[in-house]
N, C-alpha and C positions, 0 to 999 in steps of 0.2 A: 504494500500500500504506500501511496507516496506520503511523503511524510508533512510536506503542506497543505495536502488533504484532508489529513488527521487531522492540523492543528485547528485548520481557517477553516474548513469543509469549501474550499476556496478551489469547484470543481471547473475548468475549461475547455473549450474546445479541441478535440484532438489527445485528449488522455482517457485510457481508457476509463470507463462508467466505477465506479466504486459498488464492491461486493455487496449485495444486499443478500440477505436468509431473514426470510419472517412470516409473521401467518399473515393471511391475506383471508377475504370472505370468500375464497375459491379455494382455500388450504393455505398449507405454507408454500412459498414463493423461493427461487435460488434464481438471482440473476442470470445466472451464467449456464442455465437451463433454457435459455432463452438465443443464444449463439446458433445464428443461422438466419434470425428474425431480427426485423427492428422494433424498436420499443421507442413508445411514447411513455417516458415516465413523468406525472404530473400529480402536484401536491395543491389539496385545498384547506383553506383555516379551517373548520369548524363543520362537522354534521348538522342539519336540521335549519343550515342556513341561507338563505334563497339566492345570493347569489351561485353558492357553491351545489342548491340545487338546478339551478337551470342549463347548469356547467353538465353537470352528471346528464342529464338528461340528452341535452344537448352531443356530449360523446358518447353517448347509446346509440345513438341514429345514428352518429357517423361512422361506428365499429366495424359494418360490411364495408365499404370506403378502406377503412385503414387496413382490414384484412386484407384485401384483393391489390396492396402495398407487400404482402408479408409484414407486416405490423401488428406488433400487439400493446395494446394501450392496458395500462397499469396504473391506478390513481394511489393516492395516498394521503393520510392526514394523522393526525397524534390522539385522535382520540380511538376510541375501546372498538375490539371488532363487532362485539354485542350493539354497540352503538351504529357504526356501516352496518350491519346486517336490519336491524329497525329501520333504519333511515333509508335501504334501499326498497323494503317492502313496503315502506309506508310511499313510496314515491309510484313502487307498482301501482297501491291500492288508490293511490291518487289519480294519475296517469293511464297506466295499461304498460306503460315500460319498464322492462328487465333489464336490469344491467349485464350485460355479457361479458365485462373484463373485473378482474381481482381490483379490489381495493384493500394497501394495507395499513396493519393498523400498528402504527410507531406512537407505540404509549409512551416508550421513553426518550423517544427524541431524536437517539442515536443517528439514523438514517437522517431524517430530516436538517439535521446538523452538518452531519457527511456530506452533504448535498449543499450545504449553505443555501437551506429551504426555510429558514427561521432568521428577520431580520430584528436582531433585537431593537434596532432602533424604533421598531411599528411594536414589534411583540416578543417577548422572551421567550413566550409558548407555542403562540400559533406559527402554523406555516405561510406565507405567503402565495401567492398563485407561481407554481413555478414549473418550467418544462423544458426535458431532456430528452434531445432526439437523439436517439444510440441507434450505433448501424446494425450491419446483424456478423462486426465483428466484434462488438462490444465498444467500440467509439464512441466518443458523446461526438456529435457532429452540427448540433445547434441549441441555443438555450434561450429560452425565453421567462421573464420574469413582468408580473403584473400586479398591481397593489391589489389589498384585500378590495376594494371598491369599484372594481373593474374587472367584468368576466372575460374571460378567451374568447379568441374569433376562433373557433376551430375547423372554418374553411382555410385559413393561414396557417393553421397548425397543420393539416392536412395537404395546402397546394408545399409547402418546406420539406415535407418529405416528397411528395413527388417530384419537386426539386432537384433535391438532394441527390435520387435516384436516377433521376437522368442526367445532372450531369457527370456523373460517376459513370454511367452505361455508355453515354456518346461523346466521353472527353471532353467536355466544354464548360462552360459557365451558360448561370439562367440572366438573362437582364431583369429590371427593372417591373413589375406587374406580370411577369410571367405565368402563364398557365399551361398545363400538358398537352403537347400539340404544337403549342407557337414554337417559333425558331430559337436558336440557342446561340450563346458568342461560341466565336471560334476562337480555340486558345490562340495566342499572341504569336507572331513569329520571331525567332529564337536567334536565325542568322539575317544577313544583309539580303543572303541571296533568297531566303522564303518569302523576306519583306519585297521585295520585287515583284516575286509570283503571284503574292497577292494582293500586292496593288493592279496587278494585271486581272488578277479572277475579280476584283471589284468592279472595274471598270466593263469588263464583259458580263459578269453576272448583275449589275447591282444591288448587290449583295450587304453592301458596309457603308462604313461614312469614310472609313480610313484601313492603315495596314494593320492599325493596333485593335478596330473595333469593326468586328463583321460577321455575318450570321451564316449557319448553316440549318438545314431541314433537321427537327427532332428525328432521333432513331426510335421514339417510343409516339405512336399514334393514340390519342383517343375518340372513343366514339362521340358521331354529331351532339351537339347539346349537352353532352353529358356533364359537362359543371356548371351549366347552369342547370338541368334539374338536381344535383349533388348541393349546389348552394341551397335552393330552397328546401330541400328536404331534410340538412344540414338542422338550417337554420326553424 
């Protein structure tokens, strides 16, 4: 374990995910059980409370979405699993919605800590809203952090791993508002004599603005419409 991990729970991009073992409302849970898939690991303050239920609910409907990623979403908060196990039936009996991914329950903080999921500055106890996109090498590869007062868009949480995944599959970078499907940069040219080439493939294809910044076709298609019915159904 790294040892500014330990101290600061001071987790970043590009190291791998910090060991979790714990019960979850699906049993107990072993990170590293998980190698092969990506994980959406995300921490809410508090059971029974309406931002953090709309959140739940909200990654319920998106869970076929992240599945058909290889993703499994994983929440997590410091209170009791007795407490996630009430709170997710009382949302059935509410709703009609099952939660389909483990939530765990870090009574004693440990995790949440590791994770530098607890800002003491806001709260010495509660988690904040926080989220760790791990590849399916066990990478943290994106992290997202949100005040208690402000729920997740988890169509963003959603398009960053699609992201993520394509531009690992087709070598490139995502621009700016990207979604799966649109065009991707083209990594950079490395010698004098690529930056030529493609100043010439821009000017034939118009493809870029420049040698440094220029697009090529996704290697991953998706189907017509399909985010925007994923948004609304998301949402």
């Amino acid at each position: 374990m790294d040892y500014e991990i330990m101290m600061n729970g001071n987790v970043k991009i590009g190291q791998m995910a910090p060991e979790i073992e714990a019960a979850s409302t699906m049993g107990n849970i072993n990170l590293n059980n998980y190698k092969g898939k990506w994980v959406v690991l995300f921490s809410h303050p508090g059971d029974f409370t309406p931002v953090c239920t709309t959140e739940i609910i909200a990654f319920a409907k998106a869970n076929t979405y992240f599945e058909n990623l290889n993703t499994c979403l994983i929440g997590l908060s410091v209170d009791s699993n007795s407490s996630h196990l009430a709170w997710l039936y009382d949302i059935y009996l509410k709703t009609g919605t099952e939660v389909p991914f483990p939530i765990i329950a870090d009574q004693s903080g440990n995790i949440a800590r590791r994770y530098g999921m607890i800002s003491n500055d806001v709260s010495t106890t509660k988690t904040v809203r926080n989220v760790f996109i791990i590849d399916d090498k066990g990478i943290v590869r994106a992290i997202f952090i949100y005040p208690m007062n402000v729920g997740r868009c988890i169509p963003e949480i959603l398009r960053t791993v699609e992201a993520l995944q394509t531009a690992d599959k087709c070598e490139g970078s995502t621009p700016a508002n990207w979604v799966i499907g649109n065009p991707i940069i083209q990594n950079s040219p490395q010698t004098y004599c690529e930056l030529k080439q493609r100043i010439e493939e821009i000017e034939k294809n118009r493809n870029g603005m420049s040698w440094y910044l220029s697009f090529k076709d996704s290697c991953i298609k998706n189907d017509e419409c399909r985010d925007e019915v994923k948004d609304k159904e998301i949402r």
